[in-house]
BARORO-831148 format. One record per residue (C-alpha): residue number from 1; z, x, y; residue in three letters. Coordinates in pm, 1 decimal. Layout:
<dolos>
NUM Z X Y ala;
...
</dolos>
This chain:
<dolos>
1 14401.0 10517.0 6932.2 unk;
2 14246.3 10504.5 7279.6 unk;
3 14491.8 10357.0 7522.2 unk;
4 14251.1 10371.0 7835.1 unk;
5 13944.9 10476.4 8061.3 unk;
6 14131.9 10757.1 8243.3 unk;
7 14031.3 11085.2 8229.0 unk;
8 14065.3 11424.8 8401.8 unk;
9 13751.0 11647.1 8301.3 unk;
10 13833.1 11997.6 8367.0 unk;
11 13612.8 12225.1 8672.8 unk;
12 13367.3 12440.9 8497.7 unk;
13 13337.4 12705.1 8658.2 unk;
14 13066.0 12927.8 8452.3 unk;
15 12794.9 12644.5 8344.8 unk;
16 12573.3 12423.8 8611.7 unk;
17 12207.5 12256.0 8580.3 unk;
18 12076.9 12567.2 8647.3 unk;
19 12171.6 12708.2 8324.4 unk;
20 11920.3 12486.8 8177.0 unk;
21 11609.3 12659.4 8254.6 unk;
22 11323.2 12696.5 8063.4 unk;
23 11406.3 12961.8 7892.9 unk;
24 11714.4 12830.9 7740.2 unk;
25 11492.1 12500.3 7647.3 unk;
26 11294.6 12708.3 7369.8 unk;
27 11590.2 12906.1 7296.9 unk;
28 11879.1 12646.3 7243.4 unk;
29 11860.9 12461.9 6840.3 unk;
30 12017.3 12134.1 6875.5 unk;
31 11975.9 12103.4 6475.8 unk;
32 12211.0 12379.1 6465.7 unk;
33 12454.6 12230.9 6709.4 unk;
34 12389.8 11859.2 6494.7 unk;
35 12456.5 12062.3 6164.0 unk;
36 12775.4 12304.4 6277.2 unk;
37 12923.2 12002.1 6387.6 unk;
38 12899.3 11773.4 6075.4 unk;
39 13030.2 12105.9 5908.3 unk;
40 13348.8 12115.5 6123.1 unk;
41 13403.3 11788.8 6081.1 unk;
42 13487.2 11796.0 5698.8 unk;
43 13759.3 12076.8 5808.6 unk;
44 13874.2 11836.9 6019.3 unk;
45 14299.3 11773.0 5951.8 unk;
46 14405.8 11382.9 5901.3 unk;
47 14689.8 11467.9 6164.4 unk;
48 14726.7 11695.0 6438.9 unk;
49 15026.5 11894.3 6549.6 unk;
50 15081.1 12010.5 6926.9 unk;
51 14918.2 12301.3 6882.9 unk;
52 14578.3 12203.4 6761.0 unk;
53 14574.8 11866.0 7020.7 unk;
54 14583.7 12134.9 7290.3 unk;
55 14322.9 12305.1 7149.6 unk;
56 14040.0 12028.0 7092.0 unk;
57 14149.8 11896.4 7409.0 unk;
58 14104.3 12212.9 7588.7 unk;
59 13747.8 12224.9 7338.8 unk;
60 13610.6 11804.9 7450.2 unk;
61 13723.6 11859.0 7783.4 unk;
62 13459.4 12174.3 7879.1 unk;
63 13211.8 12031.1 7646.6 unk;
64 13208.1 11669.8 7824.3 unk;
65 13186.4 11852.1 8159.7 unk;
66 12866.1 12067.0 8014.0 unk;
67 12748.1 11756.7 7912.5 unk;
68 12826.5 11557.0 8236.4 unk;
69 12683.7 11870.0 8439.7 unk;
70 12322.2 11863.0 8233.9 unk;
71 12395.9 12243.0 8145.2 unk;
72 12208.9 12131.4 7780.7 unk;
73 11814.9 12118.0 7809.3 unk;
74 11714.1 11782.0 7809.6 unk;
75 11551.3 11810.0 7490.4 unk;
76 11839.2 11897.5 7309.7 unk;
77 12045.4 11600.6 7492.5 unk;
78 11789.0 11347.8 7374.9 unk;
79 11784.4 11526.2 7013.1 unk;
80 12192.5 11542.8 6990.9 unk;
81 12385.8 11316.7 6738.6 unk;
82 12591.9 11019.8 6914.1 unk;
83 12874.9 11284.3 6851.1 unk;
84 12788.2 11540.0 7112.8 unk;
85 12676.8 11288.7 7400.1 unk;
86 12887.5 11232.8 7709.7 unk;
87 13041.4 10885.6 7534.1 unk;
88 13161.8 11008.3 7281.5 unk;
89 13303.5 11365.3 7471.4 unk;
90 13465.1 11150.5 7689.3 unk;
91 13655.4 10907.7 7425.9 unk;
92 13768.7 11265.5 7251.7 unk;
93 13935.4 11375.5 7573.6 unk;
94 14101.1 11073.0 7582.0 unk;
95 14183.8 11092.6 7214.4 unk;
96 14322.2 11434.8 7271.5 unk;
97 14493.9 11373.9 7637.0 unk;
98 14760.8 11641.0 7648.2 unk;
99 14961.0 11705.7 7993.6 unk;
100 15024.5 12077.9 7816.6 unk;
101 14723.7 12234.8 8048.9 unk;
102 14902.6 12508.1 8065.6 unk;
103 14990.4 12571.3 7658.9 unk;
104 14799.7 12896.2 7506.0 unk;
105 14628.3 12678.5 7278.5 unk;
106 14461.3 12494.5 7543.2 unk;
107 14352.6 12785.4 7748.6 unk;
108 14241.0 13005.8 7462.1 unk;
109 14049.4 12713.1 7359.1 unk;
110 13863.4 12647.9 7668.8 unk;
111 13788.4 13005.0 7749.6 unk;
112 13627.8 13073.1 7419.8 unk;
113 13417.4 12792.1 7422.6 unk;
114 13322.4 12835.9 7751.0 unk;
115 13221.2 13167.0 7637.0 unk;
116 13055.9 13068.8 7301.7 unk;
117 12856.8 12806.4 7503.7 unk;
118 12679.1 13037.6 7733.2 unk;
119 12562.8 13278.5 7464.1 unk;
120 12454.5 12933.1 7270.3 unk;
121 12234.1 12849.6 7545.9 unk;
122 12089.9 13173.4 7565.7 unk;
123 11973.0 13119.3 7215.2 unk;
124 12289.1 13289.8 7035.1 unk;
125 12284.2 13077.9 6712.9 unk;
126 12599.2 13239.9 6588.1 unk;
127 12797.2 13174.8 6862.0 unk;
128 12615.8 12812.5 6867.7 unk;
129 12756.6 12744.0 6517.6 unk;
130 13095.5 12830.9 6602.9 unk;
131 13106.1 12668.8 6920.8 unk;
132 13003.2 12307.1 6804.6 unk;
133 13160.3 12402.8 6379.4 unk;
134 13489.9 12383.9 6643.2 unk;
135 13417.1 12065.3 6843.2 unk;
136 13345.5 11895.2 6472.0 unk;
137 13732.5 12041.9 6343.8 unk;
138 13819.8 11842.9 6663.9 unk;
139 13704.1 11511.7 6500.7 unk;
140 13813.2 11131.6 6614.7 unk;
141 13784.3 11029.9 6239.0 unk;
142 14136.1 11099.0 6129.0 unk;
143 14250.6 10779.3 6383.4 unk;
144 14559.4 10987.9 6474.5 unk;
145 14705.0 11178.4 6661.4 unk;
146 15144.7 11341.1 6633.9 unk;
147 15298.2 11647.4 6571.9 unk;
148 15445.9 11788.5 6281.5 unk;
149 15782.5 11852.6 6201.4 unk;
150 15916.2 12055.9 6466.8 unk;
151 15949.8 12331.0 6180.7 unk;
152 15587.0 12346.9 6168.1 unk;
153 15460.0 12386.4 6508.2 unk;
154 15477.8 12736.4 6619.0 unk;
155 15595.1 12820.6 6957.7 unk;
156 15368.6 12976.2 7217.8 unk;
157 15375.4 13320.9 7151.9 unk;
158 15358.2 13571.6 7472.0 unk;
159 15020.3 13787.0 7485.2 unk;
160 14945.2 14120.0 7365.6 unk;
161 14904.9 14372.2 7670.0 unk;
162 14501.7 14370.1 7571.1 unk;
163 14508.6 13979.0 7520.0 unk;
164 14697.1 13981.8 7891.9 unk;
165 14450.6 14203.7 8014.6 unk;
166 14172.2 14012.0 7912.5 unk;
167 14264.6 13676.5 8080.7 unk;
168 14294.7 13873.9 8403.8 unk;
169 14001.6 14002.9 8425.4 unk;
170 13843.5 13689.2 8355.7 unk;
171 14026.3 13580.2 8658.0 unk;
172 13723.1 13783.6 8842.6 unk;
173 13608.3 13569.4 9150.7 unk;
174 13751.0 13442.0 9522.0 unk;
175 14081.1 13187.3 9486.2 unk;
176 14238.6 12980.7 9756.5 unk;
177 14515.4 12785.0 9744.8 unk;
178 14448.6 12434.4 9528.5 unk;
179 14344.5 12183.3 9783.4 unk;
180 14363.8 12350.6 10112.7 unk;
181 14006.7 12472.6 10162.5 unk;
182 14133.5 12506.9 10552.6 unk;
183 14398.2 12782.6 10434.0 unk;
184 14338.1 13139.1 10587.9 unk;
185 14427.4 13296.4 10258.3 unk;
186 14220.7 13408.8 10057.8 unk;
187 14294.6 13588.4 9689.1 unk;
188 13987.4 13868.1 9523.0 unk;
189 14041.8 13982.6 9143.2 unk;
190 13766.6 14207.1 9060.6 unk;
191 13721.7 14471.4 8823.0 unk;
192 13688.2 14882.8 8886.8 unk;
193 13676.2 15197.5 8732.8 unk;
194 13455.4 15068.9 8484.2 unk;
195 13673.4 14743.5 8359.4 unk;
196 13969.0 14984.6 8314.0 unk;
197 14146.6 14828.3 8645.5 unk;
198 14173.5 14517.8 8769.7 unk;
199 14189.7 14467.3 9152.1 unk;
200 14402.2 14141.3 9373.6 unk;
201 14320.3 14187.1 9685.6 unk;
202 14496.3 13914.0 9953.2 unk;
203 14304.9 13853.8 10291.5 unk;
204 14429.1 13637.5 10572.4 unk;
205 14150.0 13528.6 10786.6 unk;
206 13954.7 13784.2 10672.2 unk;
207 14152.7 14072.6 10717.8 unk;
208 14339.0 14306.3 10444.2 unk;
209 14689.0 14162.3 10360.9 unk;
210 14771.0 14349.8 9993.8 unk;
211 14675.6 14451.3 9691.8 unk;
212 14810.3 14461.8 9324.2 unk;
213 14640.0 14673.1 9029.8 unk;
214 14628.7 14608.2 8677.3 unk;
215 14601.4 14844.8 8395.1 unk;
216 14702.3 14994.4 8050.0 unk;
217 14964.4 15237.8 8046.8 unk;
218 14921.5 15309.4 7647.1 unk;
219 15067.0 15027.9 7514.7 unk;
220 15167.3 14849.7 7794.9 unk;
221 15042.4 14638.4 8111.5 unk;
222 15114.9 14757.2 8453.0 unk;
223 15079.8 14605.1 8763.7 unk;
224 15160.5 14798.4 9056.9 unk;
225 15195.6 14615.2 9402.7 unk;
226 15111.7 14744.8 9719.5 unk;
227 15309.8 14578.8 9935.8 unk;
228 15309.4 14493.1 10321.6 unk;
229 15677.2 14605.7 10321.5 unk;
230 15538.7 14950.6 10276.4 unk;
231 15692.5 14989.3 9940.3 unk;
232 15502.8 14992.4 9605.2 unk;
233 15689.7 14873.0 9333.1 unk;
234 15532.0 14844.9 8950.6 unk;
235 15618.4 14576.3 8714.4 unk;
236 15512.0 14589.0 8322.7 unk;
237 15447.4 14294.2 8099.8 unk;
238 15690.7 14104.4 7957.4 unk;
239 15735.6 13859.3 7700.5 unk;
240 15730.5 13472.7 7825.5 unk;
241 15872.7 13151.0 7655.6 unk;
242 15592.1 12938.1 7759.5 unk;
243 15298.6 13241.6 7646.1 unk;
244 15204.5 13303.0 8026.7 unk;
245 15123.0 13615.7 8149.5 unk;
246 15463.0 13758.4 8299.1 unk;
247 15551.4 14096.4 8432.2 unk;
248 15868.5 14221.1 8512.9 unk;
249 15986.5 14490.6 8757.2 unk;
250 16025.2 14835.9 8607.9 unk;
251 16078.7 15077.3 8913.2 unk;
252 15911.9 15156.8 9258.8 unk;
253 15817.9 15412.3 9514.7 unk;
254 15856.7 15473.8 9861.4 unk;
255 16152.9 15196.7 9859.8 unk;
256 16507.4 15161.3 9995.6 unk;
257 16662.5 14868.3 9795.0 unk;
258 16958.6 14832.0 10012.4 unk;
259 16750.2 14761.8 10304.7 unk;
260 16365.9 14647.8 10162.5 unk;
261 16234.0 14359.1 10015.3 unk;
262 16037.8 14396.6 9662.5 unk;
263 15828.4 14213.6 9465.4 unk;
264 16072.6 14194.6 9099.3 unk;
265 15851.9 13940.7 8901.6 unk;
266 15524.4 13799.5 8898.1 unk;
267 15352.3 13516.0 8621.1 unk;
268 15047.8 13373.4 8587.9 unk;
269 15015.8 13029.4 8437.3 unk;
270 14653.0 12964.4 8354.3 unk;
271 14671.0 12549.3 8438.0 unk;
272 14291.4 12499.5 8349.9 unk;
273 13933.4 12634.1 8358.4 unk;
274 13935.6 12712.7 8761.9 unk;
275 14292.9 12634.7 8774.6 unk;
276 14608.7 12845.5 8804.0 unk;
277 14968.3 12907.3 8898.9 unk;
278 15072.3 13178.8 9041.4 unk;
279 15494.1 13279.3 9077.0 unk;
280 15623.8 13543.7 9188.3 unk;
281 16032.8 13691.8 9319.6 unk;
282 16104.3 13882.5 9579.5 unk;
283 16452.6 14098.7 9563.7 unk;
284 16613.8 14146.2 9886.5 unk;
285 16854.2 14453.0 10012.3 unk;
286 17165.2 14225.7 9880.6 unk;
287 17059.2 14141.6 9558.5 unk;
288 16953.0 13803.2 9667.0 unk;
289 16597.0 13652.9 9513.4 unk;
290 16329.3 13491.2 9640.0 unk;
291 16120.3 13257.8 9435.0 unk;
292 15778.0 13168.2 9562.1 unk;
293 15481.2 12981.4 9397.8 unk;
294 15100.6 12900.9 9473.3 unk;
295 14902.0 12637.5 9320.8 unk;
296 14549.3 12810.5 9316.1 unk;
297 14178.0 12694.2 9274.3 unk;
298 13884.4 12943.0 9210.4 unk;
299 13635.5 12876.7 9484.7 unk;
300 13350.5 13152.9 9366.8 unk;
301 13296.6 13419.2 9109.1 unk;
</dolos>
């Protein structure tokens, strides 16, 4: 099945060496790790649909990268089956290359892991079970890899207002745009008012450019924009083809639509762990819009 060497192991953002101290050396099992993943691997299907190749790929690719980054205690890397070393993570990835980085199944998949894995090497064995029980439904065995009929495979479905909510706020940390470390702009999401708001603040070279805020509004998502235009309009989420995070204008304040700019649309495409796109529209006074994008990178938390 493996048709080359070539791999692209995702940035993870949340795990380093440092996590194994030795702390998490007595507290990590890797018999439990060795046994959840033998257990997932007899749930393993014989052939994958879209779906579920975006998910294990989103699953090998974080895992290789823990692997590669010696976030495991060393004792557990010299105690773990063939199946959990590097090798073996990396031929998965391969098995499971997908160029959907930006398909639900992948992110969900990577985020939870990513979060399963640090409470596993804190000495969670729950969330150590479930972590590696899903790298073993993820099994090479099967030989192969295609989709379903295309009756089978569901389409992305858009997030719930809390599910949106929740992949914001993990967006918590500095961004800059992907590549361009000498850019001026820099983009802040952190959390206030007791993780019931989420702040974007942009900065050019340091000094206070604009700021959005997310929050519930019952059973919606709001984001309102304050904008440099000196209007504020609000946008609330709405549903998206490709299962992004998409909000859509709903009204405004202190704005004169004949003669302002707004902001009428905003999306977030979460591309990979560390990664994302961000798009947004401006409306002008004649009705005219204004597409923009930004290819971001998260450069601390």
């Amino acid at each position: 099945m493996l048709t080359g060497t070539n791999f692209w192991i995702a940035a993870l953002t949340a795990l380093s060496p440092a996590a194994a101290t030795a702390q998490n050396a007595a507290a990590f099992d890797p018999q439990i790790a060795a046994a959840a993943f033998v257990e997932g691997e007899a749930e393993a299907p014989m052939v994958y649909n879209v779906r579920e190749v975006s998910r294990c790929n989103g699953r090998w690719m974080l895992h290789a990268d823990a692997v590669d980054d010696g976030a495991f205690p060393g004792a557990a890397m010299d105690a773990f089956p063939e199946a959990l070393r590097l090798p073996y993570a990396m031929q998965a990835v391969e098995f499971f290359r997908t160029t959907q980085l930006d398909h639900p199944a992948y992110r969900d998949a990577a985020d939870a892991a990513e979060r399963q894995l640090q409470l596993a090497l804190a000495g969670d064995s729950d969330a150590s079970r479930t972590y590696f029980e899903a790298l073993g439904q993820c099994s090479m065995q099967p030989e192969e890899v295609r989709d379903y009929p295309a009756d089978a495979v569901d389409a992305p479905a858009s997030p719930s207002p809390e599910t949106a909510f929740e992949r914001l706020k993990a967006l918590a940390g500095v961004w800059q745009p992907l590549g361009k470390p000498e850019s001026a702009l820099r983009i802040r999401f952190y959390p206030t008012a007791r993780g019931s708001v989420l702040v974007e603040e942009w900065t050019g070279n340091g000094q206070p450019h604009s700021l959005t805020l997310y929050h519930r509004d019952g059973e919606a998502l709001l984001a309102t924009h304050y904008c440099p235009q000196g209007n504020q309009p609000r946008l609330a989420l709405a549903p998206d083809s490709d299962g992004a995070i998409r909000f859509a204008f709903r009204d405004a304040t202190d704005l004169d639509p004949a003669q302002e700019q707004h902001q009428s649309a905003l999306r977030f495409a979460l591309t990979g762990p560390g990664r994302m796109t961000r798009s947004e529209t401006y409306r002008d006074g004649d009705g005219d819009e204004h597409p923009s994008q930004l290819q971001l990178e998260r450069i601390s938390d």
